[in-house]
C-alpha atoms as a printed R data frame, in Angstrom:
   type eleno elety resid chain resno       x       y       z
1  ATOM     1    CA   UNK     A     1 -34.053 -36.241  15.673
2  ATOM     2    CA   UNK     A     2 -33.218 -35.206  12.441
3  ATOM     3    CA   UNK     A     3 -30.313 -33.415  10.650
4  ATOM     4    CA   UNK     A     4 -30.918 -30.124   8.679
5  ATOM     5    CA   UNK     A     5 -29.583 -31.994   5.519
6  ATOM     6    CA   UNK     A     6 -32.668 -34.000   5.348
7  ATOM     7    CA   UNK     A     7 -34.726 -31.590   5.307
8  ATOM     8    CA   UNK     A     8 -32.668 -29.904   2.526
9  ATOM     9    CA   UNK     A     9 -33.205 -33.019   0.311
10 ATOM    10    CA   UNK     A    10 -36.844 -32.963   1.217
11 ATOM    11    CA   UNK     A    11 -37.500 -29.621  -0.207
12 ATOM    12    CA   UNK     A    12 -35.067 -30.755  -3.306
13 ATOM    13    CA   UNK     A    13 -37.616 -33.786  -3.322
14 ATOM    14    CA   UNK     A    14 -40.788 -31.781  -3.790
15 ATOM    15    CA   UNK     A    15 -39.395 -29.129  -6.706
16 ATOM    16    CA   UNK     A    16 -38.130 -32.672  -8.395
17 ATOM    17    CA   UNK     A    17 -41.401 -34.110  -7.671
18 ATOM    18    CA   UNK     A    18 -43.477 -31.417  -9.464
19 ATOM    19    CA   UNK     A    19 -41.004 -31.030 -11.938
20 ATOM    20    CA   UNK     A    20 -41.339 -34.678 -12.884
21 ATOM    21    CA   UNK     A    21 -44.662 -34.724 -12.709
22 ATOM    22    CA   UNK     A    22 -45.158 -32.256 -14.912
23 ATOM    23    CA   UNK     A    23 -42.663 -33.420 -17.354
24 ATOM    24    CA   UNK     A    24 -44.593 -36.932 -17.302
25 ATOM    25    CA   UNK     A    25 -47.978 -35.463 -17.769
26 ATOM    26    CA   UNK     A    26 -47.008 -32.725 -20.697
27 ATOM    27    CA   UNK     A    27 -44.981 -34.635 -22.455
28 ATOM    28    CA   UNK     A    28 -45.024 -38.242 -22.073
29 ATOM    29    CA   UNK     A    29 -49.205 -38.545 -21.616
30 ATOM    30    CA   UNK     A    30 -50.037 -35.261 -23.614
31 ATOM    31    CA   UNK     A    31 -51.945 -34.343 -20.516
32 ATOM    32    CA   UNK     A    32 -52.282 -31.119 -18.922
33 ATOM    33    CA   UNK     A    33 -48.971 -30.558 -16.886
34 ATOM    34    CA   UNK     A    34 -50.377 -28.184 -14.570
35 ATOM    35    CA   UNK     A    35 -53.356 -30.237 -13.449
36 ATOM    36    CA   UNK     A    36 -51.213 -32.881 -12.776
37 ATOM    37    CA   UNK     A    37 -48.984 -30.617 -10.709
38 ATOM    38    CA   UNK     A    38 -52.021 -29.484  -8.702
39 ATOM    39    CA   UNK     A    39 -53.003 -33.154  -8.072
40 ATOM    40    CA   UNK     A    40 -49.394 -33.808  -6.914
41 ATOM    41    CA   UNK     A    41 -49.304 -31.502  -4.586
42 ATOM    42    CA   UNK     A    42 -52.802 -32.639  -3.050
43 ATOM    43    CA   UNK     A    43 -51.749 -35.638  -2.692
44 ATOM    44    CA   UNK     A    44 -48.214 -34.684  -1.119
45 ATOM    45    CA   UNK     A    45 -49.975 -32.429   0.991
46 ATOM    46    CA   UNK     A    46 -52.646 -35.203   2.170
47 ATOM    47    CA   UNK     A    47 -50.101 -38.220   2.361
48 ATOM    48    CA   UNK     A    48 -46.617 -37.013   2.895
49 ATOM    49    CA   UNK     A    49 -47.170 -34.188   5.362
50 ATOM    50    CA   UNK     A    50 -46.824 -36.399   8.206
51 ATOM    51    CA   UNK     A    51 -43.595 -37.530   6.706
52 ATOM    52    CA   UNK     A    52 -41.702 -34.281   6.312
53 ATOM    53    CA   UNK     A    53 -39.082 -33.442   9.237
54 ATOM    54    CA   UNK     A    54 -39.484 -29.921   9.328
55 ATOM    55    CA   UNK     A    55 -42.529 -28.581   7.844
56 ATOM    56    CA   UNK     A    56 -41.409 -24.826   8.709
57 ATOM    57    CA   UNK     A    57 -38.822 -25.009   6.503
58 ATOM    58    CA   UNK     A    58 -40.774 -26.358   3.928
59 ATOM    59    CA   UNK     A    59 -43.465 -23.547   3.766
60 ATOM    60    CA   UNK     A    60 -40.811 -20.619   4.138
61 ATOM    61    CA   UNK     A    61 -39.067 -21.954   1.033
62 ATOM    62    CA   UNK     A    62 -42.418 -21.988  -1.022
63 ATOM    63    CA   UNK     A    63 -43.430 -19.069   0.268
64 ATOM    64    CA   UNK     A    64 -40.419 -17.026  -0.903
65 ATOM    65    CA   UNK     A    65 -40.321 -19.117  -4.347
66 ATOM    66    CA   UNK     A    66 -44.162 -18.027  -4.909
67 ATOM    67    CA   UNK     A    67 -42.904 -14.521  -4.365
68 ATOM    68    CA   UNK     A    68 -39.747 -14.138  -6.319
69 ATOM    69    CA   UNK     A    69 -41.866 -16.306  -9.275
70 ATOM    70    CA   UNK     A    70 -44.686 -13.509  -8.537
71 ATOM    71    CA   UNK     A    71 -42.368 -10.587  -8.825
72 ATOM    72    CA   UNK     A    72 -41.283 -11.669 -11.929
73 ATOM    73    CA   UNK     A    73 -44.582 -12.707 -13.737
74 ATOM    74    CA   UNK     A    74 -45.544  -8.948 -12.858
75 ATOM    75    CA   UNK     A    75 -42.778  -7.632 -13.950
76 ATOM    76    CA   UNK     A    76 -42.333  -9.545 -17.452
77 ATOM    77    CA   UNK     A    77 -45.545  -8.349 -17.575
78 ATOM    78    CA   UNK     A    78 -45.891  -4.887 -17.104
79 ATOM    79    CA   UNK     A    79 -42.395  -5.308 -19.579
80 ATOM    80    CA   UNK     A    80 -44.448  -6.666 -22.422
81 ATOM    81    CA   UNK     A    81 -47.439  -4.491 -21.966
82 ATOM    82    CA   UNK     A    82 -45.308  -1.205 -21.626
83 ATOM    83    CA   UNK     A    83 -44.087  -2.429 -24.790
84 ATOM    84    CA   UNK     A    84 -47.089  -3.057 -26.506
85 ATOM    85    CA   UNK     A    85 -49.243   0.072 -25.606
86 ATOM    86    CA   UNK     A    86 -46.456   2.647 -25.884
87 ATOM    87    CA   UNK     A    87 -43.460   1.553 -28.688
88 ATOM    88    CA   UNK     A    88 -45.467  -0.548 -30.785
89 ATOM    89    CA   UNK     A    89 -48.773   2.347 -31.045
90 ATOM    90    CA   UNK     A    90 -46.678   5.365 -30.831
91 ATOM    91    CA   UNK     A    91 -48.690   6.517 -27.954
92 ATOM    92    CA   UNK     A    92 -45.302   8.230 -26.883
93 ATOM    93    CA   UNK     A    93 -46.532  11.586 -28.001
94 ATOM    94    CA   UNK     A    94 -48.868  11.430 -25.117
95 ATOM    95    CA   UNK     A    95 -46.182  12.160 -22.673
């Protein structure tokens, strides 16, 4: 069976993986780093599901990262266009 350490280092393994890949593809092969990412992770997710121990960890863990990464994109966001529309146009007279 396995111990819950491995599967710690296996989702360490994949945000190293994309991380790498990314790095490799951006900056090392002036390639587009997010393409590469999104052929990484078809190819993790075609070969090296069958290798993970437990695969329920994995998708909790990128489930919550998409959301916390999700709340903040929105929220940068709406912080930037709050910004924009109401300080920057003096639209503040409207309320």
């Amino acid at each position: 069976m396995f111990q819950g350490e491995d599967s710690v280092v296996q989702v360490v393994l994949t945000i190293t993986a994309a991380y790498l890949t990314f790095f490799s593809a951006e900056i090392l092969a002036g390639c587009s780093g997010i393409i590469a990412v999104m052929f990484c992770g078809l190819v993790v997710k075609a070969v090296g599901e069958t290798m993970i121990n437990d695969t329920e960890l994995m998708h909790h863990f990128w489930e919550i990262t998409e959301y916390l990464l999700n709340t903040l994109l929105f929220t940068l966001g709406g912080t930037v266009w709050g910004d924009v529309s109401f300080i920057r146009f003096n639209l503040l007279y409207l309320f």
